[in-house]
C-alpha positions in Angstrom: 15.2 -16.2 -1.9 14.5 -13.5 0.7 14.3 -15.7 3.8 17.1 -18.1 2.4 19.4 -14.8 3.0 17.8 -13.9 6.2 18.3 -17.5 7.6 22.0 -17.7 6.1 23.4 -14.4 6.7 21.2 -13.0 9.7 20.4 -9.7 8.0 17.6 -8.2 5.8 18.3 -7.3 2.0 17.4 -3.9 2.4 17.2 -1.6 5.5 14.2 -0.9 6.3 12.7 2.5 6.0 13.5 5.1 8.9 12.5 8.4 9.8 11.0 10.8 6.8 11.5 8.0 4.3 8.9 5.8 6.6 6.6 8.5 6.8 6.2 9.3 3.1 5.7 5.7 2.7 2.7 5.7 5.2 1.2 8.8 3.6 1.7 7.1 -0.2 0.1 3.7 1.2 -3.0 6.0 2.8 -3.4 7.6 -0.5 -3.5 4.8 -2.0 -6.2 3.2 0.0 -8.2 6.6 -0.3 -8.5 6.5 -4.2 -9.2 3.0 -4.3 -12.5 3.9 -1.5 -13.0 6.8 -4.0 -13.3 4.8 -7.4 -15.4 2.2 -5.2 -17.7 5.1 -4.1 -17.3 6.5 -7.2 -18.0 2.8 -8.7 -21.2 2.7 -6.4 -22.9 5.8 -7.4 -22.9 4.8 -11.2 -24.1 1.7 -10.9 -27.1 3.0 -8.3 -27.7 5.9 -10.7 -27.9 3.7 -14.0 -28.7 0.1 -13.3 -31.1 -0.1 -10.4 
């Protein structure tokens, strides 16, 4: 439905983020990506520690 509005009406739904708002959304999507490389790690040790 999203690119049925853009097409139609020439605009976005939203505006996109600007400003502070953009850069909280970087630093939220970078600590995101670091836990997720944690629990991996984290993941990695266990399974070296107790299975091999």
């Amino acid at each position: 439905m999203c690119a049925y509005n853009v097409r139609q009406k020439k605009t976005l739904d939203h505006d996109p983020g600007s400003g502070a708002s953009r850069a909280i959304n970087f630093l939220r999507s970078l600590g995101i990506w670091a836990l997720g490389g944690l629990a991996i790690y984290l993941l990695y040790l266990l399974t070296s520690r107790y299975l091999l």
